[in-house]
MARSEDO-107331 format. One record per residue (C-alpha): residue in one letter; residue number from 1; x, z, y. Coordinates in steps of 0.25 Angstrom, whole numbers, plus 5000, padded with zeros to 4 digits. Example, Ala and Ser with C-alpha at 12.3 -4.5 7.8 and 13.67 -1.06 7.14 Angstrom:
% MARSEDO-107331
['A', 1, [5049, 5031, 4982]]
['S', 2, [5055, 5029, 4996]]
//
This chain:
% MARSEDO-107331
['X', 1, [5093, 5014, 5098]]
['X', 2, [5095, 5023, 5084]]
['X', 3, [5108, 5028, 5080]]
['X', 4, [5106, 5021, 5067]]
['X', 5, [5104, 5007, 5074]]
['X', 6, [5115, 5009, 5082]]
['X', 7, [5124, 5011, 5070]]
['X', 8, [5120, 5001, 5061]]
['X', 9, [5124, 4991, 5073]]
['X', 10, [5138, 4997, 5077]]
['X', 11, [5139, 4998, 5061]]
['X', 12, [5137, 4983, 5059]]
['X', 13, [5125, 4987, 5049]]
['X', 14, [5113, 4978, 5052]]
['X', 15, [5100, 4980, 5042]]
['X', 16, [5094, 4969, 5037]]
['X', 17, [5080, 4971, 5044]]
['X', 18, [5076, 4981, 5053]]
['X', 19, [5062, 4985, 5052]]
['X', 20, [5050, 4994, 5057]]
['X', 21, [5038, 4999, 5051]]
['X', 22, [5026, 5004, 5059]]
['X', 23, [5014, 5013, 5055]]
['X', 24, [5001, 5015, 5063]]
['X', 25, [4995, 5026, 5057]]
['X', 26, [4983, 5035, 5063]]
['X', 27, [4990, 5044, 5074]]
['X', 28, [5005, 5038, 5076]]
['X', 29, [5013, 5023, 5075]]
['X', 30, [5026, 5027, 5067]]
['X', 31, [5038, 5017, 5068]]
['X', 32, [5051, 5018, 5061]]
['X', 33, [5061, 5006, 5061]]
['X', 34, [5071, 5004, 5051]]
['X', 35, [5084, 4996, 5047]]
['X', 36, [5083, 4989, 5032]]
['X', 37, [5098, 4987, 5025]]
['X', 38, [5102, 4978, 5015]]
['X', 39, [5103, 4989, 5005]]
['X', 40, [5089, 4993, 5007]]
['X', 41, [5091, 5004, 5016]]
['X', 42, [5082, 5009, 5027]]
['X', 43, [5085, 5015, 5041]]
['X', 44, [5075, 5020, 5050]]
['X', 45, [5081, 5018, 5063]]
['X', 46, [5068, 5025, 5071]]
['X', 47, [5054, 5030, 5069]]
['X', 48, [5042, 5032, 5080]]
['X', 49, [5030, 5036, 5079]]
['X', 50, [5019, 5038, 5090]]
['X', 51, [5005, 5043, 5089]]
['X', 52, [4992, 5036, 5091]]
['X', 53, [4978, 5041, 5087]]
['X', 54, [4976, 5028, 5078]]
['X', 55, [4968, 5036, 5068]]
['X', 56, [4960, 5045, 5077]]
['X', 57, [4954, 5032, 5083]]
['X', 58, [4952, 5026, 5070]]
['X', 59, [4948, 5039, 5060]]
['X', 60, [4937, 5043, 5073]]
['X', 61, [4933, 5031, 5080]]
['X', 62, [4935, 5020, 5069]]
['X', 63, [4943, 5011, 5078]]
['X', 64, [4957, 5012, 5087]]
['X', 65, [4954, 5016, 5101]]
['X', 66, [4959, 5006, 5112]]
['X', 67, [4968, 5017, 5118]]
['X', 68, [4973, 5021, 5104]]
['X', 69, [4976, 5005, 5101]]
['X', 70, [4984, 5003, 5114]]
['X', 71, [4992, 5014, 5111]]
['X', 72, [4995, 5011, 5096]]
['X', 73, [4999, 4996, 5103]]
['X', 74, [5008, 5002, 5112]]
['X', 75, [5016, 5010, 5102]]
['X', 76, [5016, 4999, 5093]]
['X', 77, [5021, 4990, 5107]]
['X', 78, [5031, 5002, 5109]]
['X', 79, [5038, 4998, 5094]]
['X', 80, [5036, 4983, 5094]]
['X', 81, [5047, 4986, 5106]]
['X', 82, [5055, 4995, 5096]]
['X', 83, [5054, 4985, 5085]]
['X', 84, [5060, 4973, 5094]]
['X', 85, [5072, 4982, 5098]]
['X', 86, [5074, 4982, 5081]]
['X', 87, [5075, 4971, 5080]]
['X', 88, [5065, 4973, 5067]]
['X', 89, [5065, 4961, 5058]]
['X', 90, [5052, 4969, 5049]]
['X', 91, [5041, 4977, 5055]]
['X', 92, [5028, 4983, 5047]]
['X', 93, [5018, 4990, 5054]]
['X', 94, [5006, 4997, 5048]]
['X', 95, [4994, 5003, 5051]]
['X', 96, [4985, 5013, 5043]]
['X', 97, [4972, 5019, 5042]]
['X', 98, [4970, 5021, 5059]]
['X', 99, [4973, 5007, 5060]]
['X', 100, [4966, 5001, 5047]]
['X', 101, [4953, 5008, 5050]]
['X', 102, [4950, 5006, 5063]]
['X', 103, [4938, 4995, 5066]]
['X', 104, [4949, 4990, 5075]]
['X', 105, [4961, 4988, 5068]]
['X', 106, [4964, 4974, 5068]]
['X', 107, [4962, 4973, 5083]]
['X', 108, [4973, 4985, 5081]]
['X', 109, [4982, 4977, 5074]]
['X', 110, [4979, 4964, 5080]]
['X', 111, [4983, 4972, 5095]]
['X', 112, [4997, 4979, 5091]]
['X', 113, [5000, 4964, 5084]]
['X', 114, [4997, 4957, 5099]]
['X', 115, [5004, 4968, 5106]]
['X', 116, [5017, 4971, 5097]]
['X', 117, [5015, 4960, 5088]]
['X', 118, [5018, 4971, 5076]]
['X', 119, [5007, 4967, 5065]]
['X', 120, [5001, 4978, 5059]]
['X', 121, [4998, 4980, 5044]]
['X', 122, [4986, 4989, 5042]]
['X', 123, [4988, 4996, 5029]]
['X', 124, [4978, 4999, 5018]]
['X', 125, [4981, 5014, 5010]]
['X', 126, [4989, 5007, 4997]]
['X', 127, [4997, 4999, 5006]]
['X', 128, [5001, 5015, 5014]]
['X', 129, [5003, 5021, 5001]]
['X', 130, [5013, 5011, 4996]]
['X', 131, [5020, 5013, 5007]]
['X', 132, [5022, 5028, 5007]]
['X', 133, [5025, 5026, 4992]]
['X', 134, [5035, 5019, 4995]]
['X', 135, [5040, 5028, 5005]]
['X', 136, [5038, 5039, 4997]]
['X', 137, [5045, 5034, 4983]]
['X', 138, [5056, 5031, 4991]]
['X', 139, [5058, 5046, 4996]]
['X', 140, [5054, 5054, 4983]]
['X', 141, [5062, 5043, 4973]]
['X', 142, [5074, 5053, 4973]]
['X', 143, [5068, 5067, 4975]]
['X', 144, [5057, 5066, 4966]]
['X', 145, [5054, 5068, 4951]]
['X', 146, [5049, 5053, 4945]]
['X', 147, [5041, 5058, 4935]]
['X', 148, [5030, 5066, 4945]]
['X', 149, [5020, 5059, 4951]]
['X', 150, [5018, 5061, 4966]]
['X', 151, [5006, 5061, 4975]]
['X', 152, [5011, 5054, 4989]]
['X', 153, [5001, 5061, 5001]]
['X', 154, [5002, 5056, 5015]]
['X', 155, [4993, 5061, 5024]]
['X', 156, [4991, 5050, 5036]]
['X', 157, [4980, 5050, 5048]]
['X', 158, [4971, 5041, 5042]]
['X', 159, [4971, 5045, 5027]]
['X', 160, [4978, 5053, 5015]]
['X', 161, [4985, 5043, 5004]]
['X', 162, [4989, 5049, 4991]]
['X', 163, [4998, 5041, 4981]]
['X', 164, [5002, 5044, 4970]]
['X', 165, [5015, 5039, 4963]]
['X', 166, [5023, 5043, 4951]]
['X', 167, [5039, 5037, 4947]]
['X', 168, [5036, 5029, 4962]]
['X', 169, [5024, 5025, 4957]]
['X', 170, [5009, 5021, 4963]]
['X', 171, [5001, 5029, 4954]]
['X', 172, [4988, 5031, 4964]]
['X', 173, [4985, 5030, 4978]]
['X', 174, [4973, 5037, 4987]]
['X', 175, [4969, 5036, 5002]]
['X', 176, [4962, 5047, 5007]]
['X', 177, [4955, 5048, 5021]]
['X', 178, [4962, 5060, 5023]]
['X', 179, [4969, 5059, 5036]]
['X', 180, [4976, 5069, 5047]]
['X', 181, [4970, 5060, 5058]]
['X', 182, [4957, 5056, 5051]]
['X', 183, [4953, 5068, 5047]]
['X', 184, [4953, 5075, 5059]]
['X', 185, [4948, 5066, 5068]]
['X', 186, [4936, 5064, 5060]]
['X', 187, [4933, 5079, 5057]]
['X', 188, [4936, 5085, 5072]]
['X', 189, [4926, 5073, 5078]]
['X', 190, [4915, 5081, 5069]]
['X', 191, [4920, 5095, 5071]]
['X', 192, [4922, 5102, 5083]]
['X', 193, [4930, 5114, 5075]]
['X', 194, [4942, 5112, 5071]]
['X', 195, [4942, 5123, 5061]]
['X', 196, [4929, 5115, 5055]]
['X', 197, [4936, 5103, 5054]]
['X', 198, [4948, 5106, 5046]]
['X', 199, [4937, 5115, 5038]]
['X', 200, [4930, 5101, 5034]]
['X', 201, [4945, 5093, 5036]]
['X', 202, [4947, 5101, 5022]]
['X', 203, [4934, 5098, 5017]]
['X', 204, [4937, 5083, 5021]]
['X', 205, [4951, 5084, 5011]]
['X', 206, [4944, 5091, 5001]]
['X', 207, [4934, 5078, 4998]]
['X', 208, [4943, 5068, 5001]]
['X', 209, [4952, 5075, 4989]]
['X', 210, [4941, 5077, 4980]]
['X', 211, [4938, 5063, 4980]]
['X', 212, [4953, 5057, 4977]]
['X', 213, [4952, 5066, 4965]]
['X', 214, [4943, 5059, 4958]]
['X', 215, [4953, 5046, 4961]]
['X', 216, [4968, 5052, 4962]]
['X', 217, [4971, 5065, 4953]]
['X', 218, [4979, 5075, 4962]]
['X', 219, [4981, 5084, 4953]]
['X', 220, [4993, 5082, 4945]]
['X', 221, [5004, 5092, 4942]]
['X', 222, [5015, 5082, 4941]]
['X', 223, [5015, 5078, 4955]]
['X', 224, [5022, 5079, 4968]]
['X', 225, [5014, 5078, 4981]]
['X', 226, [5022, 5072, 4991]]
['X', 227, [5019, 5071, 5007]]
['X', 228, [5021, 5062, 5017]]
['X', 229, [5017, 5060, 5031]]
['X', 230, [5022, 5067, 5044]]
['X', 231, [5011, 5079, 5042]]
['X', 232, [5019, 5081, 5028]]
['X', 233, [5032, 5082, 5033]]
['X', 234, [5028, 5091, 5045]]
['X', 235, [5024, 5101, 5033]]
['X', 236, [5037, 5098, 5026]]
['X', 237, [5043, 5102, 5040]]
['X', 238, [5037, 5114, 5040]]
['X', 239, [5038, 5119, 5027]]
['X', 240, [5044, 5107, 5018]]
['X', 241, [5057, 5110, 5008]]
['X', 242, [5065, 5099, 5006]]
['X', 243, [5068, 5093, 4993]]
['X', 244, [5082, 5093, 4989]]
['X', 245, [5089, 5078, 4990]]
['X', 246, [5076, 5073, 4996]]
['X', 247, [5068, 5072, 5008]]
['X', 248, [5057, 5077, 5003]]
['X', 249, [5050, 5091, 5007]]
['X', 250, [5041, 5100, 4999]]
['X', 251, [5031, 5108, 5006]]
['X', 252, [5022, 5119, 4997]]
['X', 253, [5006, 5118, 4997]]
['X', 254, [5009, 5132, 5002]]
['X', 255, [5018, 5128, 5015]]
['X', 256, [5008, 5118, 5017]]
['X', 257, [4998, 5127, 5017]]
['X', 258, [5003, 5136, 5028]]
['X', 259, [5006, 5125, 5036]]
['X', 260, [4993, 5122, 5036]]
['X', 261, [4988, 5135, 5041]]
['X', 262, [4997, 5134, 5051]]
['X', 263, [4994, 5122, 5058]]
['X', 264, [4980, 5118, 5054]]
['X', 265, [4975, 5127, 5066]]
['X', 266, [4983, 5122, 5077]]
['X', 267, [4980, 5111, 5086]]
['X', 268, [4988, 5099, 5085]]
['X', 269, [4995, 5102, 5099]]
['X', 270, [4997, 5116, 5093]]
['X', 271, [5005, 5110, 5082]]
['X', 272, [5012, 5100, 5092]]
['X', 273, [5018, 5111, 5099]]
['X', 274, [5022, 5121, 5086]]
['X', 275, [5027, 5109, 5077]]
['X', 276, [5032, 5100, 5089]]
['X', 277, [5024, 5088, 5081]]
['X', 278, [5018, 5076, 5089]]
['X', 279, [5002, 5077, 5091]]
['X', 280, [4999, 5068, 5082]]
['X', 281, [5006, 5073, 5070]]
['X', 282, [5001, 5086, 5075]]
['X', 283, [4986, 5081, 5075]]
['X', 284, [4988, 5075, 5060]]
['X', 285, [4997, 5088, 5055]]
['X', 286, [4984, 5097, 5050]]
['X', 287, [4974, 5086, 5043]]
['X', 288, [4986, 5081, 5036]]
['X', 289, [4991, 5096, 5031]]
['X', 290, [4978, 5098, 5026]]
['X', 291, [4977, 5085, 5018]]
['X', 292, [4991, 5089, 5014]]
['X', 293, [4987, 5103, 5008]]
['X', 294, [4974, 5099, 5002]]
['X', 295, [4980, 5088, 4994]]
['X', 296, [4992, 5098, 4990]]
['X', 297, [4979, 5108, 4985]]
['X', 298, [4973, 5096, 4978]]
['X', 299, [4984, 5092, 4971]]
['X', 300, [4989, 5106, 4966]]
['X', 301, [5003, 5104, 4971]]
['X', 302, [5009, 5114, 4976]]
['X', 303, [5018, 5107, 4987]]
['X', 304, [5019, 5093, 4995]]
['X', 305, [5033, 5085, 4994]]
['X', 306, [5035, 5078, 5008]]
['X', 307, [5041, 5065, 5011]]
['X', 308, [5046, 5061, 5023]]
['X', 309, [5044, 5045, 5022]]
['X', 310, [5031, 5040, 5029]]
['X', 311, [5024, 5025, 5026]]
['X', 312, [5032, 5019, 5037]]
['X', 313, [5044, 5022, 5027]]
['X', 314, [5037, 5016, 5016]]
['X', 315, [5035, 5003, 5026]]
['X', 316, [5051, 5003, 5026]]
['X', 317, [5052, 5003, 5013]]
['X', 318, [5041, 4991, 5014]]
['X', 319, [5049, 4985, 5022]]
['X', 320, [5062, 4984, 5015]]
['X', 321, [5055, 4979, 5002]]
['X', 322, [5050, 4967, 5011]]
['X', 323, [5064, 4966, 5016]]
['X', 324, [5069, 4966, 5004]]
['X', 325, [5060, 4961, 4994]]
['X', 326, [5058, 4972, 4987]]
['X', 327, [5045, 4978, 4979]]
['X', 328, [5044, 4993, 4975]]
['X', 329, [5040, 4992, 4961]]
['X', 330, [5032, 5006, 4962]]
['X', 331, [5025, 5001, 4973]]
['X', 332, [5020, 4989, 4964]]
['X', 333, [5017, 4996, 4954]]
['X', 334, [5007, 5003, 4962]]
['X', 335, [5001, 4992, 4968]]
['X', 336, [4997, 4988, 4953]]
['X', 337, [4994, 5002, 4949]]
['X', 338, [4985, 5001, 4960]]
['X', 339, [4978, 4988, 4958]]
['X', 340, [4978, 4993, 4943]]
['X', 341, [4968, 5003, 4946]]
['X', 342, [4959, 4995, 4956]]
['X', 343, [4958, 4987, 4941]]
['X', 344, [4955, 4999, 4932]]
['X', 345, [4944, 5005, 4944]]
['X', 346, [4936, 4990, 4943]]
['X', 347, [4937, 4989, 4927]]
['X', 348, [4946, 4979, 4925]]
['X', 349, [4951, 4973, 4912]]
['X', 350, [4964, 4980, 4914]]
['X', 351, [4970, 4970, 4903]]
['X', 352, [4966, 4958, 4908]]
['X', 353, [4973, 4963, 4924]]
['X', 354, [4985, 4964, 4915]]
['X', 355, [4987, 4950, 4908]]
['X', 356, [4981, 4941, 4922]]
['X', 357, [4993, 4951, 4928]]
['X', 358, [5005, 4948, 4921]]
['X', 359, [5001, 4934, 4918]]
['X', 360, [4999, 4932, 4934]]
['X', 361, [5014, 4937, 4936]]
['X', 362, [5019, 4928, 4926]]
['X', 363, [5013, 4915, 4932]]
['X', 364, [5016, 4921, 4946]]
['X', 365, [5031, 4924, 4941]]
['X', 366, [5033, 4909, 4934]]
['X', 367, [5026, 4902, 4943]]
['X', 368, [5035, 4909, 4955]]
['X', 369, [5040, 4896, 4960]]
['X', 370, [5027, 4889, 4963]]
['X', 371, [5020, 4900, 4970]]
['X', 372, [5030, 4907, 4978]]
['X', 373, [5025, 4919, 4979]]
['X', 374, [5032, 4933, 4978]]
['X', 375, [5034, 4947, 4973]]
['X', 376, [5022, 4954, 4979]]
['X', 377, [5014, 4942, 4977]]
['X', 378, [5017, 4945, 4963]]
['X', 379, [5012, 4959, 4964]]
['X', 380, [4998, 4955, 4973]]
['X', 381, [4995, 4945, 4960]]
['X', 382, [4998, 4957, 4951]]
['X', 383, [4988, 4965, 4959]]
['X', 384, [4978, 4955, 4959]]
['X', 385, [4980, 4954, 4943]]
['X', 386, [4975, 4967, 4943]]
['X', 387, [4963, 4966, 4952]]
['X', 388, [4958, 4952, 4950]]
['X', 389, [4945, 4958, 4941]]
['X', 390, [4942, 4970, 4949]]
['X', 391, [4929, 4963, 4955]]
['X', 392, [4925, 4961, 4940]]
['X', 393, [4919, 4978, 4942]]
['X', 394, [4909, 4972, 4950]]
['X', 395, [4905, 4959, 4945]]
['X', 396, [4913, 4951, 4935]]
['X', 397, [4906, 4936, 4940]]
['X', 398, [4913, 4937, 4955]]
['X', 399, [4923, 4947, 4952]]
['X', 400, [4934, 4941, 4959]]
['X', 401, [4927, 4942, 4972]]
['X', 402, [4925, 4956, 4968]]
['X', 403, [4941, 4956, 4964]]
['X', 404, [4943, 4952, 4979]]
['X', 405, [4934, 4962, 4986]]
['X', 406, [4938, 4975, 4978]]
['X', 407, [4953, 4971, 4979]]
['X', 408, [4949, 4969, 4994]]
['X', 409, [4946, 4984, 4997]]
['X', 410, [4955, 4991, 4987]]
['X', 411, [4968, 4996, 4990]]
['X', 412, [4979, 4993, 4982]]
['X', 413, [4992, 5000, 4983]]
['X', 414, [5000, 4994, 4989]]
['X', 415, [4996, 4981, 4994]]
['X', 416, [4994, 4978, 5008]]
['X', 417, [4980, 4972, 5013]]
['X', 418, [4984, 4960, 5013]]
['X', 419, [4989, 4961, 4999]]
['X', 420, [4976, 4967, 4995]]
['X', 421, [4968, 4957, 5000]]
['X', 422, [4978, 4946, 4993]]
['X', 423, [4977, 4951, 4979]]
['X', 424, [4961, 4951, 4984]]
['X', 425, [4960, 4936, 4986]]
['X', 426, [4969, 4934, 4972]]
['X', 427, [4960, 4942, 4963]]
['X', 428, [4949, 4934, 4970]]
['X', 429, [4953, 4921, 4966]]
['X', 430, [4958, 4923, 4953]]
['X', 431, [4944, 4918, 4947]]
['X', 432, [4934, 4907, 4952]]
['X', 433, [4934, 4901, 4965]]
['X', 434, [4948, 4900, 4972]]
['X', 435, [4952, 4902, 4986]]
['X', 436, [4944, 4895, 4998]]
['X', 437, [4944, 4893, 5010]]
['X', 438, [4929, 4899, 5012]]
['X', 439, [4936, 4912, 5005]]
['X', 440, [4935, 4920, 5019]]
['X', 441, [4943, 4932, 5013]]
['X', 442, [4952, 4921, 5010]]
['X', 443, [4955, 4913, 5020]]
['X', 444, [4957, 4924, 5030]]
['X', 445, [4969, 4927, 5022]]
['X', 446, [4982, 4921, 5029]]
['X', 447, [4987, 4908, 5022]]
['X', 448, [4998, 4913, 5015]]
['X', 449, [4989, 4922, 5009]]
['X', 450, [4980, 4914, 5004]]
['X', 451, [4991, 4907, 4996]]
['X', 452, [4995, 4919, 4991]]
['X', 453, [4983, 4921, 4987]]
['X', 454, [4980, 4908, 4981]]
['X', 455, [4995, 4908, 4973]]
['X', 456, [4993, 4922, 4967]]
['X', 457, [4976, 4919, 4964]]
['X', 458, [4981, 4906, 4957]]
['X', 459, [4989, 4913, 4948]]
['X', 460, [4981, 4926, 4944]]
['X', 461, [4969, 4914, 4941]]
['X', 462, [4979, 4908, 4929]]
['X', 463, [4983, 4922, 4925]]
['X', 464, [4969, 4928, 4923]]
['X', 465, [4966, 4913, 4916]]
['X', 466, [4977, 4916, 4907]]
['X', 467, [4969, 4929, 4905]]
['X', 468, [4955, 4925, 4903]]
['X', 469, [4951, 4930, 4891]]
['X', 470, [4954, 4945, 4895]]
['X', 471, [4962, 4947, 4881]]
['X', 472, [4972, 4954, 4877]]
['X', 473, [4977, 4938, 4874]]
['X', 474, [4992, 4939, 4882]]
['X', 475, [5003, 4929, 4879]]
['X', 476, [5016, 4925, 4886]]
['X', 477, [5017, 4913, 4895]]
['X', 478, [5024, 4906, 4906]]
['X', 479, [5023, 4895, 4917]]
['X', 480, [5030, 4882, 4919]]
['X', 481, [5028, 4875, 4930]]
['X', 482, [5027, 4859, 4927]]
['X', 483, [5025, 4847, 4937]]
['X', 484, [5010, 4852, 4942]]
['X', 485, [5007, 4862, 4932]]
['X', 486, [5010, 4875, 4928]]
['X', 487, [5009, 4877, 4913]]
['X', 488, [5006, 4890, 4909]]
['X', 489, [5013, 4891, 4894]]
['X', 490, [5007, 4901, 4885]]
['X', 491, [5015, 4907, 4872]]
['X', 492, [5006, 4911, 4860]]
['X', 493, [4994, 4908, 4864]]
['X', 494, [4983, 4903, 4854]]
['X', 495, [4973, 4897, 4862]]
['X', 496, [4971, 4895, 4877]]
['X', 497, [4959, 4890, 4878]]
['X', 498, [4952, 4898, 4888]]
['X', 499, [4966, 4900, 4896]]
['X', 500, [4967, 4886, 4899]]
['X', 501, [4953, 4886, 4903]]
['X', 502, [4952, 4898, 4914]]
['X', 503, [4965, 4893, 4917]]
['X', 504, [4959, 4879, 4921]]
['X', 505, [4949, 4886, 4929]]
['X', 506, [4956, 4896, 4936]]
['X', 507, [4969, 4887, 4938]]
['X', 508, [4963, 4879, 4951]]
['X', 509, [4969, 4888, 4960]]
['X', 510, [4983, 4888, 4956]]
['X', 511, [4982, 4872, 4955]]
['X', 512, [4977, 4873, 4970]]
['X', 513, [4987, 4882, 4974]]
['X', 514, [4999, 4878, 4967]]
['X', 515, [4995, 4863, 4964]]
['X', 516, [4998, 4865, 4950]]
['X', 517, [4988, 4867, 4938]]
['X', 518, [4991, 4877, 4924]]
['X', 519, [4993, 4873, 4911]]
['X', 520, [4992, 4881, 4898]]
['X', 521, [5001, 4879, 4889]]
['X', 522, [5002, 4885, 4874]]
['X', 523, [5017, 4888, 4868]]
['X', 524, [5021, 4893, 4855]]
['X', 525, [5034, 4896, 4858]]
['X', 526, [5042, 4905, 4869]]
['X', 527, [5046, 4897, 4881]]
['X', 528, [5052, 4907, 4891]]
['X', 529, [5040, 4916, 4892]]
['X', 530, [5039, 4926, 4902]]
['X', 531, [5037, 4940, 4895]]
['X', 532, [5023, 4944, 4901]]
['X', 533, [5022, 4952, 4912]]
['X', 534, [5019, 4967, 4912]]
['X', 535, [5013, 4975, 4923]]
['X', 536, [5015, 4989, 4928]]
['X', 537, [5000, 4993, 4928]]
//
């Protein structure tokens, strides 16, 4: 039992939760457990970690070997055991590109729920990167200046994310299948010589870059490139000077480099025995140094900032803001930055996406009482906003199937998959046929889903009627709700005509959903009206 546990209880200090977040990555399951306070603190009462060659099944053969699976459910039995002993009241478990590219990865997840009943969450790239941002603003807040943009790396075993944020930010995001256990597997089963294969390794990077150029500038003076990952903080070990008041290291291109030289020739139980690592951070320590240095050459900077936090941190930090209600207004920001860019790629009328989205958070906010909903139900409705025309860059006559199919496969960051495929079903139904029970997309989503979806489809269908005319035409209004009606009342307008009618058709769904129809109704004079609301993107 930890000191830390043992003296909270002789101390009389309880937290109010207790509470453990799991990662599967590609070679090990990490596990830290941690006590949430009232005041918002967070104290990690213990880590593990133990390797299992997940990604060398998946990045090979394509899908998790028996033996690999029934190791990864004994390690994951192994701290169901642990969590019990908690007492954990909150427990998130994730998994990540081993996992979600494997052919077999539901019958993965679906075994470690029978065995440990721990339900795994497979995450897309967005929904990683928010978490390490998280993490990471949380860490640089104090140490670093505001006003420089920085370029967050973390080098994992499936894959390389870049994000970059400026004043805590989402400015950009990029995943590149750049991974310490990807690469290597893929590249020795071709080559016999290793000396070949770190030859065409580089060759590999050198692509890979080349083609995030032409989405993701590198090249910026005013940046700072920070580091995180276990491969990064070795370096930092090695060669690291520590930033005054932080916990922050700096290590030089230069120092980089002749780490580098001196380990990219030695085995990995070569480097077990001079560095005292375990194999598998031995086995991933080279690739990931190489896609350290070759980023720090592409970039032009001249020296890497390392961070000590990891995405299990930034799964804490999920984790108190579910405890305690809490949204990081950052975060937010990017998932709309985000979704804003997804709307400028397919052509949209970035105008008309403005008005249908702050007149669907009016409704949604004034009509708060009948529909129940919350604050990052709000935000999914915003997201949809954004999207709900993208399908129009492939044919405008069906483009809210096409809305739902491009939302499908995109990654927004910052939502989850279930969130994506949420604000999917919204922008599919904000026009035309409403939702069904022949809808298979549809009616695989859980029930409350489906009524979420049907709540926040409802209203983005009277927002984009209120919009139909794809002016510049704005006017302030509010909502009253009034025996089976709502009545929408509408300041300064001079003639609603065709409102009322897009309004009549598009209302069905919300009088099935709510049991109540909309109403226009024209004012001439202010009766308590909600200034309009103004979006961040």
């Amino acid at each position: 039992m930890p000191d830390e546990y043992i003296e909270n209880m002789q101390q009389g200090q309880f937290p109010i939760q207790t509470v453990a977040a799991i990662d599967i990555g590609s070679n090990e399951i990490r596990m830290v457990v941690a006590e949430l306070f009232s005041d918002g603190e967070i104290n990690v009462l213990e880590k593990l970690q133990r390797a299992v060659p997940l990604g060398q099944d998946t990045f090979n053969l394509g899908r998790i070997k028996e033996q690999t699976m029934r190791i990864a459910i004994s390690i994951l039995r192994d701290y169901s055991k642990l969590l019990d002993f908690y007492k954990i009241n909150f427990v998130r478990a994730v998994a990540t590109s081993a996992i979600r590219e494997a052919t077999n990865c539901d019958t993965f997840v679906d075994r470690v729920f029978m065995a440990t009943n721990i339900d795994v969450e497979v995450l897309v790239p967005s929904e990683i990167s928010r978490l390490i941002v998280s993490a990471v603003n949380q860490s640089i807040s104090h140490a670093m200046p505001q006003d420089f943009s920085s370029l967050v790396v973390e080098v994992s075993g499936g894959s390389t994310l870049l994000t970059e944020i400026k004043k805590g930010k989402i400015l950009i995001s990029q995943t590149l299948s750049l991974g310490a256990v990807r690469l290597p597997e893929k590249l020795y089963a071709v080559h016999d010589s290793p000396e070949k294969a770190l030859d065409i390794f580089g060759h590999h990077i050198s692509n890979e870059l080349a083609d995030l150029e032409v989405n993701m500038s590198l090249k910026r003076k005013k940046r700072k490139f920070i580091a995180i990952g276990g491969d990064a903080r070795f370096a930092a070990e090695q060669y690291g000077k520590a930033i005054e008041g932080s916990d922050l290291m700096v290590v030089s291109k230069t120092r980089l480099k002749k780490l580098l030289s001196q380990c990219q020739h030695m085995t990995p139980d070569a480097l077990v025995r001079k560095y005292n690592l375990s194999i598998s951070s031995a086995t991933t320590l080279n690739p990931a140094l190489r896609i350290y240095y070759a980023l720090l050459e592409t970039t032009g900077l001249k020296e890497m900032i390392v961070s000590p936090v990891s995405m299990r941190d930034g799964l804490l930090q999920d984790i108190k803001q579910k405890v305690f209600d809490e949204e990081d207004p950052s975060l937010l920001s990017g998932t709309l930055q985000s979704a804003m860019t997804l709307a400028k790629k397919y052509h949209c009328d970035l105008n008309h996406v403005r008005q249908v989205s702050e007149k669907s958070i009016i409704i949604f906010d004034e009509l708060q009482s009948i529909h129940g909903l919350n604050a990052r139900h709000r935000h999914l409705l915003e997201v949809a906003c954004i999207l709900h025309e993208v399908g129009g860059f492939i044919d405008s006559r069906a483009h809210h199937k096409h809305s739902y199919y491009i939302i499908s496969n995109s990654e927004i960051f910052g939502l989850t998959r279930t969130e994506l495929a949420v604000v999917a079903h919204v922008a599919r139904y904000h026009r035309r046929g409403v939702p069904k029970n022949t809808h298979r997309d549809y009616v695989m989503l859980p029930r409350s889903l489906r009524t979420v979806v049907n709540k926040l489809a409802a209203i983005l269908r009277v927002a984009d009627a209120l919009c139909v005319a794809h002016s510049d035409k704005s006017f302030n209004f509010r909502c009253e709700i009034k025996d089976d009606e709502i009545i929408i009342f509408v300041l300064g307008a001079k003639d609603l005509t065709m409102e009322r009618q897009s309004v009549s058709l598009k209302g069905n769904l919300f009088e099935e959903t709510f049991g109540m129809k909309v109403r226009l109704e024209e004012v001439d004079t202010p009766l308590s009206f909600n200034q309009s609301y103004a979006s961040d993107v």
